[in-house]
Backbone as XML, in Angstrom:
<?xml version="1.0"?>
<chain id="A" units="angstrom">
  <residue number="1" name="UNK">
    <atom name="N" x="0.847" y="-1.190" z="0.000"/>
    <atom name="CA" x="0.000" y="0.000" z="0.000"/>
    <atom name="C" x="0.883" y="1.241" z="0.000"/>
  </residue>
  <residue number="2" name="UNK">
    <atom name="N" x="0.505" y="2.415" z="-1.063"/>
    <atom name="CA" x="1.567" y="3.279" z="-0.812"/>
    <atom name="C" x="0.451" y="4.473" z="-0.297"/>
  </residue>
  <residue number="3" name="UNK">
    <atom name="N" x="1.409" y="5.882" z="0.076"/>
    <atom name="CA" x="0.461" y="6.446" z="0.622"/>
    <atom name="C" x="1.462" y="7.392" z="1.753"/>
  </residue>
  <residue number="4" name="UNK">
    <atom name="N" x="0.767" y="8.495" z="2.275"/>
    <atom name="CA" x="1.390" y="9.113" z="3.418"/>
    <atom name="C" x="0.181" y="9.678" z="4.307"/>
  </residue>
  <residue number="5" name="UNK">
    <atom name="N" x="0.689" y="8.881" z="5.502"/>
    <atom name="CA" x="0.095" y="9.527" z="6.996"/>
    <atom name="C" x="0.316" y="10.855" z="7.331"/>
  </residue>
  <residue number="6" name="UNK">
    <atom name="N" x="-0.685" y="11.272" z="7.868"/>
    <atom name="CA" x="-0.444" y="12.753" z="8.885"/>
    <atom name="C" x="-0.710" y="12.248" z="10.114"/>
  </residue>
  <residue number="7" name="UNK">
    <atom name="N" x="-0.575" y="13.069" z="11.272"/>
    <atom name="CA" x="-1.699" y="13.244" z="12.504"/>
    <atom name="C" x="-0.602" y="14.797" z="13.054"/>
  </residue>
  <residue number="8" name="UNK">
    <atom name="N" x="-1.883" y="15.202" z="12.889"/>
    <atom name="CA" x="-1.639" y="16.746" z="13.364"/>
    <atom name="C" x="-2.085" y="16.984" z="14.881"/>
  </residue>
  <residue number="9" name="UNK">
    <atom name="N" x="-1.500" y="17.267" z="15.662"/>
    <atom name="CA" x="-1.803" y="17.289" z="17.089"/>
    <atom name="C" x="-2.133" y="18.624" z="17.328"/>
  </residue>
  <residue number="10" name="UNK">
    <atom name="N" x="-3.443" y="19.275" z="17.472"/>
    <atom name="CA" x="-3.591" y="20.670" z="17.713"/>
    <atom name="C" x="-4.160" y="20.768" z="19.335"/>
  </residue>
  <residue number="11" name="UNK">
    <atom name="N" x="-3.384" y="22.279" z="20.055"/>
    <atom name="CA" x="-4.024" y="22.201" z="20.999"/>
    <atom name="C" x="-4.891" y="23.724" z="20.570"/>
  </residue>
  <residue number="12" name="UNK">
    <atom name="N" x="-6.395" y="23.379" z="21.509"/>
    <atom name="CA" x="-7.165" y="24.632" z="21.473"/>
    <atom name="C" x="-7.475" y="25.399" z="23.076"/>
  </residue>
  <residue number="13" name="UNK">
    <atom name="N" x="-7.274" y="26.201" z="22.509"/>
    <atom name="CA" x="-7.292" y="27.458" z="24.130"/>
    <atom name="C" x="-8.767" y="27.360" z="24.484"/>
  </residue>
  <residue number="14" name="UNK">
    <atom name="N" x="-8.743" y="27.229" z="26.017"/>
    <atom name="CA" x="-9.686" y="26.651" z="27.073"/>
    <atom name="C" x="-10.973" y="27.847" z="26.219"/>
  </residue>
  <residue number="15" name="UNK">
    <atom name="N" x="-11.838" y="27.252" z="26.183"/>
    <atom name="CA" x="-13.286" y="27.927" z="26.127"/>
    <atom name="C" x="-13.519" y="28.302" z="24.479"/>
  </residue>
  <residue number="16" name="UNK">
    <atom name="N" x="-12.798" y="27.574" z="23.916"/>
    <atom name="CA" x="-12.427" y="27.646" z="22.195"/>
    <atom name="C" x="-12.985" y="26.240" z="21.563"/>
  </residue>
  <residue number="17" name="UNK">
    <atom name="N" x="-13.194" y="25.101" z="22.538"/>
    <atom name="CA" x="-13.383" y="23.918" z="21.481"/>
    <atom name="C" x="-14.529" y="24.105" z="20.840"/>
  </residue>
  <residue number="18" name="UNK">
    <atom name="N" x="-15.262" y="24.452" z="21.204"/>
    <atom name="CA" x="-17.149" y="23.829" z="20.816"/>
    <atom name="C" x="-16.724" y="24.931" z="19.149"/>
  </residue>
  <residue number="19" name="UNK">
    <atom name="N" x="-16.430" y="26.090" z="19.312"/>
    <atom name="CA" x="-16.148" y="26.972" z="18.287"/>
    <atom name="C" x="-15.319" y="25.936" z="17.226"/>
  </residue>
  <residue number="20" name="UNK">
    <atom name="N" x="-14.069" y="25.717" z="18.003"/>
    <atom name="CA" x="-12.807" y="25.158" z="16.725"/>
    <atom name="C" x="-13.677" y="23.725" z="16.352"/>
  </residue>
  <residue number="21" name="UNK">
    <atom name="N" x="-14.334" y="23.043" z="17.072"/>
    <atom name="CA" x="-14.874" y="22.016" z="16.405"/>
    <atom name="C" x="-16.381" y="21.960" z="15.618"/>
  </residue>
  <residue number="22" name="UNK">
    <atom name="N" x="-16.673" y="22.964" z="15.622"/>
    <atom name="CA" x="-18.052" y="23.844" z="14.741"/>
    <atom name="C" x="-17.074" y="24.043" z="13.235"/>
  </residue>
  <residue number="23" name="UNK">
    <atom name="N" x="-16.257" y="24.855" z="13.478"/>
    <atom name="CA" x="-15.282" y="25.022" z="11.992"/>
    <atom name="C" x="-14.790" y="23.350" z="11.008"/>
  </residue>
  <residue number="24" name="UNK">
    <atom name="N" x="-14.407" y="22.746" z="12.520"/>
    <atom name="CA" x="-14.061" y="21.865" z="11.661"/>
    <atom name="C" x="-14.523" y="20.875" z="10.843"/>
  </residue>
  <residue number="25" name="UNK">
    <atom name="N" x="-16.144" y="21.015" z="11.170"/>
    <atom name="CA" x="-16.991" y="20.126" z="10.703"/>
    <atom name="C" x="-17.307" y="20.470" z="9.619"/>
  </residue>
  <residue number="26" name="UNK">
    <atom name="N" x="-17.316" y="21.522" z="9.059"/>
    <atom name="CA" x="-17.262" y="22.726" z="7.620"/>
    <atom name="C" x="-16.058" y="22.015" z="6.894"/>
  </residue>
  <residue number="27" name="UNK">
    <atom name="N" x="-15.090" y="21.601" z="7.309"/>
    <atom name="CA" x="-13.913" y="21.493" z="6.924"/>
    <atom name="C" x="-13.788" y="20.138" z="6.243"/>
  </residue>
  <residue number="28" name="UNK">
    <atom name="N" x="-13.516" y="19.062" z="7.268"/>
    <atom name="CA" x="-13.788" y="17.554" z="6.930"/>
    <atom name="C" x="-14.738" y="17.218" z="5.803"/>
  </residue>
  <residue number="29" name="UNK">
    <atom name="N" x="-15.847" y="17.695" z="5.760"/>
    <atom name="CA" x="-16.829" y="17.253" z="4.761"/>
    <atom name="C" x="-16.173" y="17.848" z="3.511"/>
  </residue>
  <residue number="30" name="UNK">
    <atom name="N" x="-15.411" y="19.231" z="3.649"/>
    <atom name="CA" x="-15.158" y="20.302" z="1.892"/>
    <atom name="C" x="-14.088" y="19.025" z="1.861"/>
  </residue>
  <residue number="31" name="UNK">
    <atom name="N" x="-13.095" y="18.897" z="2.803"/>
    <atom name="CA" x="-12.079" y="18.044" z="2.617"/>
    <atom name="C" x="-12.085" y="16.974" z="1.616"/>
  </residue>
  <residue number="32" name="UNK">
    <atom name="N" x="-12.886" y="15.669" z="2.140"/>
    <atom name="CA" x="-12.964" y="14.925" z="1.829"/>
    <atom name="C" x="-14.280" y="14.791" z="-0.187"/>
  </residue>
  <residue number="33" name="UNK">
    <atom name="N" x="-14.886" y="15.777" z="-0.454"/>
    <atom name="CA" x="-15.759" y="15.715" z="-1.101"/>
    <atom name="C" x="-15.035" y="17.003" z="-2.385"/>
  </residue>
  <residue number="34" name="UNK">
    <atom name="N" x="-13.292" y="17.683" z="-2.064"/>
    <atom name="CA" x="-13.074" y="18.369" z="-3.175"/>
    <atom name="C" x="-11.379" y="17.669" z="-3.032"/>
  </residue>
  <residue number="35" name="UNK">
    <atom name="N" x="-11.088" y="16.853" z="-2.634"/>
    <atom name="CA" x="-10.018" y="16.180" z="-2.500"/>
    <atom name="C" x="-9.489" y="14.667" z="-2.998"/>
  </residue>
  <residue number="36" name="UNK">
    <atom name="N" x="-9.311" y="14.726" z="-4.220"/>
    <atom name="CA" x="-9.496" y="13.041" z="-4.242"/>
    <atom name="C" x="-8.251" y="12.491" z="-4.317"/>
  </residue>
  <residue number="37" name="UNK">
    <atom name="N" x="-7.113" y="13.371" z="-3.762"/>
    <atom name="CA" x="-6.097" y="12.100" z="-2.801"/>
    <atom name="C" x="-6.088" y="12.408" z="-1.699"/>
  </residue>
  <residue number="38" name="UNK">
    <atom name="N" x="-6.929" y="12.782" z="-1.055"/>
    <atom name="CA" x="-7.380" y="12.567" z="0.238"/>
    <atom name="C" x="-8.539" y="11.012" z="0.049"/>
  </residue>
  <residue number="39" name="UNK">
    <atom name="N" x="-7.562" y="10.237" z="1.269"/>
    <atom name="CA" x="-8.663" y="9.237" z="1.687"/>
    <atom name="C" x="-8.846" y="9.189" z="2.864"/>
  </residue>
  <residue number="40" name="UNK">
    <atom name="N" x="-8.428" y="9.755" z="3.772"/>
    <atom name="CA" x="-9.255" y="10.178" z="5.034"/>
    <atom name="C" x="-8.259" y="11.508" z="5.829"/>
  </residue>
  <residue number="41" name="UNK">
    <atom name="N" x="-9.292" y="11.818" z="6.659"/>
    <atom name="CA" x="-9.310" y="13.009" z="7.309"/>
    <atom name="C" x="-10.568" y="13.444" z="8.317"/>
  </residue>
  <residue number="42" name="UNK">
    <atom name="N" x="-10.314" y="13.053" z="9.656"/>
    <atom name="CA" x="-10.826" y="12.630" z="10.758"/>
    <atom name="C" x="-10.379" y="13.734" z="11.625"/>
  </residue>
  <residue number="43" name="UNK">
    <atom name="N" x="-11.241" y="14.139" z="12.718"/>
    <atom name="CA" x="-10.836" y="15.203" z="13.985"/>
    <atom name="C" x="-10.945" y="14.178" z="15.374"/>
  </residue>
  <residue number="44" name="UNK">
    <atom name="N" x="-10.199" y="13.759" z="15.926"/>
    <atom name="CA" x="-10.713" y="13.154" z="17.490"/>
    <atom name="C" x="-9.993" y="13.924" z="18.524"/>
  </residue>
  <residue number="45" name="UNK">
    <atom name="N" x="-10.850" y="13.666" z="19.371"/>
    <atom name="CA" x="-10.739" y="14.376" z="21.010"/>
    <atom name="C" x="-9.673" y="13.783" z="22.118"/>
  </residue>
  <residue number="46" name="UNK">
    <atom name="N" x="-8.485" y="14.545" z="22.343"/>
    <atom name="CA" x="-7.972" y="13.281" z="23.124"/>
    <atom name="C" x="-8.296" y="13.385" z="23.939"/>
  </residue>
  <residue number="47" name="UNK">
    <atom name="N" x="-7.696" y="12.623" z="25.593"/>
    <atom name="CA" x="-7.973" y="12.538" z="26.921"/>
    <atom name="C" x="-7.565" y="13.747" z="27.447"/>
  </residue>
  <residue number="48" name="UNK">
    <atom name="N" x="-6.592" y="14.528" z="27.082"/>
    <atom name="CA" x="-5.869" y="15.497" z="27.819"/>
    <atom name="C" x="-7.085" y="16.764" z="26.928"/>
  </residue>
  <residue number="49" name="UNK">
    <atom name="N" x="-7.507" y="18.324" z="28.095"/>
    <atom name="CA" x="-8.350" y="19.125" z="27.522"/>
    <atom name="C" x="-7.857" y="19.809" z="26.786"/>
  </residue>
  <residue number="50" name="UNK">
    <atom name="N" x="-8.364" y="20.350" z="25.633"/>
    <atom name="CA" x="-8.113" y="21.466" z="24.527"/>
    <atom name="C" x="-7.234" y="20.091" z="23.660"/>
  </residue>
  <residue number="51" name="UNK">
    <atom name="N" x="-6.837" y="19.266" z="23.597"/>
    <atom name="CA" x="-5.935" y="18.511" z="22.767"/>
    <atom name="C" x="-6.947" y="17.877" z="22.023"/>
  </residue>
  <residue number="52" name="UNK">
    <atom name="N" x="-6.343" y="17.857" z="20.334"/>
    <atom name="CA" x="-7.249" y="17.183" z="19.494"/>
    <atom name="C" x="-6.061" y="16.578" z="18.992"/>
  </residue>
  <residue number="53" name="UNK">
    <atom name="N" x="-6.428" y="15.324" z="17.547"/>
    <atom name="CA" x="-5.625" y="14.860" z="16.353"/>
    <atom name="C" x="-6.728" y="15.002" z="15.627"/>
  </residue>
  <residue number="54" name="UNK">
    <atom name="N" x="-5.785" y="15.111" z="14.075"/>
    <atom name="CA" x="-6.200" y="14.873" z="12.895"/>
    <atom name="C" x="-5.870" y="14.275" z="12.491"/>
  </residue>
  <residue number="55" name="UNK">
    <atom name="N" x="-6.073" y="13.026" z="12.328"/>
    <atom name="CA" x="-5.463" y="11.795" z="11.349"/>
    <atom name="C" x="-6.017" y="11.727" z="9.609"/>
  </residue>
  <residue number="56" name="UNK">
    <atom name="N" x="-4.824" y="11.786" z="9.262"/>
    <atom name="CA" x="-5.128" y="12.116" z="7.517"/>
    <atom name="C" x="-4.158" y="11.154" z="6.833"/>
  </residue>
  <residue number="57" name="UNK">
    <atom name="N" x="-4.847" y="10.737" z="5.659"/>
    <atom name="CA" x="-4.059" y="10.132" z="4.859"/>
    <atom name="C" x="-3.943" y="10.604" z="2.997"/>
  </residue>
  <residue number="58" name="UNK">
    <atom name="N" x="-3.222" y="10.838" z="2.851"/>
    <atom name="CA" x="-2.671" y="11.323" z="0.917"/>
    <atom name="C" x="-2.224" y="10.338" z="0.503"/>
  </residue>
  <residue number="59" name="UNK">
    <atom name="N" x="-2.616" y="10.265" z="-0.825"/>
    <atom name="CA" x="-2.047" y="9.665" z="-1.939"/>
    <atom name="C" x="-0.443" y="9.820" z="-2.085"/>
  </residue>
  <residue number="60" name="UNK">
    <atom name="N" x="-0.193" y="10.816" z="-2.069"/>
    <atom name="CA" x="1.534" y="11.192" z="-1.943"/>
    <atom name="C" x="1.415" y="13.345" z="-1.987"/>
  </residue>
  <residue number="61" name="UNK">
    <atom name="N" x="2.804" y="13.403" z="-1.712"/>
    <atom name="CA" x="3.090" y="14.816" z="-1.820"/>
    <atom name="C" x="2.207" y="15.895" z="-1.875"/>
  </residue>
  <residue number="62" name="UNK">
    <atom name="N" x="2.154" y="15.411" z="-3.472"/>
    <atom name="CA" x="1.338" y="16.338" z="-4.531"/>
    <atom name="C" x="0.102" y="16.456" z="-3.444"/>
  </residue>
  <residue number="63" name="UNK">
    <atom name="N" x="-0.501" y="15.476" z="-2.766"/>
    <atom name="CA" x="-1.893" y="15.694" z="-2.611"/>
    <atom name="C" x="-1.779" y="16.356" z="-0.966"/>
  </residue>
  <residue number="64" name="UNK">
    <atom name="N" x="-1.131" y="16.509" z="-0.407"/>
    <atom name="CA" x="-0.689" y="16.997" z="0.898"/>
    <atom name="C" x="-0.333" y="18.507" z="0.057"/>
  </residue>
  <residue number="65" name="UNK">
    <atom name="N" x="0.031" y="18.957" z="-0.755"/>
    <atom name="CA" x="-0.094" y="20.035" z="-1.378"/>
    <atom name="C" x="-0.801" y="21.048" z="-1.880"/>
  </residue>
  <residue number="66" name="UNK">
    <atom name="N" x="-1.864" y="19.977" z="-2.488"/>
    <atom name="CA" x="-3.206" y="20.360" z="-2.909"/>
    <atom name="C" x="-3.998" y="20.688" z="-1.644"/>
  </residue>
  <residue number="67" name="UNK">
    <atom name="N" x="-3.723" y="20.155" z="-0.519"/>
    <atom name="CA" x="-4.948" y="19.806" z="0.472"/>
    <atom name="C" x="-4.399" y="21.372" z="0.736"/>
  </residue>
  <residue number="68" name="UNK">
    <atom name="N" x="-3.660" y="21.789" z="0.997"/>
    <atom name="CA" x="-2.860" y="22.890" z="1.540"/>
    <atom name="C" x="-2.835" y="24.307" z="1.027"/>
  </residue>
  <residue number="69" name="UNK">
    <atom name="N" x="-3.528" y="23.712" z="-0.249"/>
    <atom name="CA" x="-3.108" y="25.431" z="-1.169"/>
    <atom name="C" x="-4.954" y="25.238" z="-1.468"/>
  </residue>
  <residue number="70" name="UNK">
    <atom name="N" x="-5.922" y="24.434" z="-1.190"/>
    <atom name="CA" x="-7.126" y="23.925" z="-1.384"/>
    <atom name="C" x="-7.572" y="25.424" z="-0.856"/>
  </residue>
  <residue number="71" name="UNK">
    <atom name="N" x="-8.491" y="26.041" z="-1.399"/>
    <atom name="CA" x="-9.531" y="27.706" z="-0.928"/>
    <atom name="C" x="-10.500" y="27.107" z="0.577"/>
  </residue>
  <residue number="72" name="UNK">
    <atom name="N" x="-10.781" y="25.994" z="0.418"/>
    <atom name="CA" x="-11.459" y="25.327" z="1.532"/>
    <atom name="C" x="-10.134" y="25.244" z="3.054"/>
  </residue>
  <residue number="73" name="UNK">
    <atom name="N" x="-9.282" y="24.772" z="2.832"/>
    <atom name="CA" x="-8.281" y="25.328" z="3.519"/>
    <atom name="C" x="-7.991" y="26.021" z="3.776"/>
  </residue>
  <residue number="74" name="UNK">
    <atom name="N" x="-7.433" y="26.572" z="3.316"/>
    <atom name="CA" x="-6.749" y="28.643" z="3.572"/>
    <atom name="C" x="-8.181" y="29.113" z="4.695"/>
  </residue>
  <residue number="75" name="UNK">
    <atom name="N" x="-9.626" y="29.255" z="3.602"/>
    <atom name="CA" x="-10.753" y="29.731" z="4.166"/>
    <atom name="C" x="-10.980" y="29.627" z="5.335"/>
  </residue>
  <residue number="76" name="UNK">
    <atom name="N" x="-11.439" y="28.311" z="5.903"/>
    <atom name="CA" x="-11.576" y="27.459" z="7.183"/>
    <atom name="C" x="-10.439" y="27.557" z="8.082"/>
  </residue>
  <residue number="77" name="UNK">
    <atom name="N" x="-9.503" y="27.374" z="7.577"/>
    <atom name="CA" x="-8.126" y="27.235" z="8.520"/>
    <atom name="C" x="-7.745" y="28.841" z="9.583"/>
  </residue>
  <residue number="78" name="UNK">
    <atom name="N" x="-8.454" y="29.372" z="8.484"/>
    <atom name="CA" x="-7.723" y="30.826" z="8.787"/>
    <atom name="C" x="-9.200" y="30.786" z="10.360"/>
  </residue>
  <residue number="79" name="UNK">
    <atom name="N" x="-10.404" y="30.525" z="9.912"/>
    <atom name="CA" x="-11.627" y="30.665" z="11.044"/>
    <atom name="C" x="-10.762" y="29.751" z="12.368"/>
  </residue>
  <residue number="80" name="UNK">
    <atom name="N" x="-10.284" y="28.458" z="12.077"/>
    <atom name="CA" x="-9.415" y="27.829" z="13.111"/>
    <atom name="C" x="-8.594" y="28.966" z="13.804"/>
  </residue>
  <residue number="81" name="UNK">
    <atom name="N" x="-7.949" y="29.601" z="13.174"/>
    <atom name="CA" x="-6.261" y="30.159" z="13.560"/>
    <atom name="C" x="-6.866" y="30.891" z="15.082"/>
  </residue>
  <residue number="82" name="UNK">
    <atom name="N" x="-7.977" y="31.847" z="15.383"/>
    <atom name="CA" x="-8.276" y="32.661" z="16.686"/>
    <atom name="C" x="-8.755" y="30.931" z="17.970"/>
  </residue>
  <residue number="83" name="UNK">
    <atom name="N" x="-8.907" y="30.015" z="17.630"/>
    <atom name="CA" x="-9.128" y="29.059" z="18.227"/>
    <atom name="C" x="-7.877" y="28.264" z="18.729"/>
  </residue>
  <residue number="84" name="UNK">
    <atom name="N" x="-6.708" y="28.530" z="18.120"/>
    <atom name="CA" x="-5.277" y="27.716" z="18.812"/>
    <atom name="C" x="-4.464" y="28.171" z="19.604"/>
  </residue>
  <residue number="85" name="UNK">
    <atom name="N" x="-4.051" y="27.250" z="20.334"/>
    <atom name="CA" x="-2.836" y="27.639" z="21.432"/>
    <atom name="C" x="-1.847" y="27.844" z="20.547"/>
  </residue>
  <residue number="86" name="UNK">
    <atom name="N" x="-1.383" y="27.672" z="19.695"/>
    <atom name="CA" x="0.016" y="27.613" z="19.033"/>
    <atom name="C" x="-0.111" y="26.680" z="17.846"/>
  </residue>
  <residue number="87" name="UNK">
    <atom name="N" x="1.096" y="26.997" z="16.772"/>
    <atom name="CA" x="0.942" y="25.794" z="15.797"/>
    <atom name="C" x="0.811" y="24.390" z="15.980"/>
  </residue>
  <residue number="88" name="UNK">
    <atom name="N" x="-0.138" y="23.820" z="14.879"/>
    <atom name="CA" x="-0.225" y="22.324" z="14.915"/>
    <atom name="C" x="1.611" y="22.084" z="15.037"/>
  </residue>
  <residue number="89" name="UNK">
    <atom name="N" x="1.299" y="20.358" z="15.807"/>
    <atom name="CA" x="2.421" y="19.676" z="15.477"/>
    <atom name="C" x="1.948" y="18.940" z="14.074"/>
  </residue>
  <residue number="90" name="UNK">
    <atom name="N" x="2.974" y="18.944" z="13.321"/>
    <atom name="CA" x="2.817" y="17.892" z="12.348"/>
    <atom name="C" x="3.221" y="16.450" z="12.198"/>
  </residue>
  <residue number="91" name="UNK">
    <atom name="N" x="2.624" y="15.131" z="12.358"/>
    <atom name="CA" x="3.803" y="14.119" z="11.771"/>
    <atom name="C" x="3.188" y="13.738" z="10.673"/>
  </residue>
  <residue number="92" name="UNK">
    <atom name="N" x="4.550" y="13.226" z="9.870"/>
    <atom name="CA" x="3.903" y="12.837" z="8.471"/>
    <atom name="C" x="4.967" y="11.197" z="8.302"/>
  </residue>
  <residue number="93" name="UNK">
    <atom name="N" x="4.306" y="10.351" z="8.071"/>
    <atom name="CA" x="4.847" y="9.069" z="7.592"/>
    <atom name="C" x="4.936" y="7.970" z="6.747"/>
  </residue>
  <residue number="94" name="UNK">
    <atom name="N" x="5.054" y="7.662" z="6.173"/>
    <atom name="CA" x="4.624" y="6.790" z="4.310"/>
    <atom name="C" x="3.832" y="5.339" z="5.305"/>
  </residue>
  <residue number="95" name="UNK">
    <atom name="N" x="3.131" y="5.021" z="4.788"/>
    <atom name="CA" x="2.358" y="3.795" z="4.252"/>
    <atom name="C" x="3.060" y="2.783" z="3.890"/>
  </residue>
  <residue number="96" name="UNK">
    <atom name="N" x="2.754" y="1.281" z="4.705"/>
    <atom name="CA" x="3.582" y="0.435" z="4.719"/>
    <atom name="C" x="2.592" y="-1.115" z="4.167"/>
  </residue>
</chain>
């Protein structure tokens, strides 16, 4: 299987989730429905508060590119940006 993993670890500032996860639900659906090397792209809640992941998976590069320069991105992302503690962490890892 080829392919590249994300999981983006975002934290959101106390009294910000219900907001950052209202945006992101706008997001996931443009994601997945104007993206077609995107095959997934998921938001979960971790145990620790304000901490989320995004687990995402691309076709390769190019499509981690596209997802990135995508108007649904920029748009949405930018409504995210007053909702974060600081930049996402990124990891990114190939498909095995």
């Amino acid at each position: 299987m080829s392919g590249i993993g994300v999981i983006a670890t975002i934290r959101v500032l106390p009294g910000k989730e219900a907001e950052f996860e209202g945006v992101f639900a706008e997001l996931a659906p443009a994601v997945r429905a104007n993206e077609p090397g995107n095959s997934y792209y998921k938001l979960f809640r971790t145990a620790d508060a304000g901490v989320y992941k995004v687990l995402e998976c691309y076709d390769d590069e190019a499509a981690i590119a596209a997802h990135r320069a995508s108007d649904h991105f920029r748009t949405l992302g930018a409504k995210l940006g007053p909702c974060l503690a600081g930049a996402p962490e990124i990891e990114s890892m190939p498909a095995v």
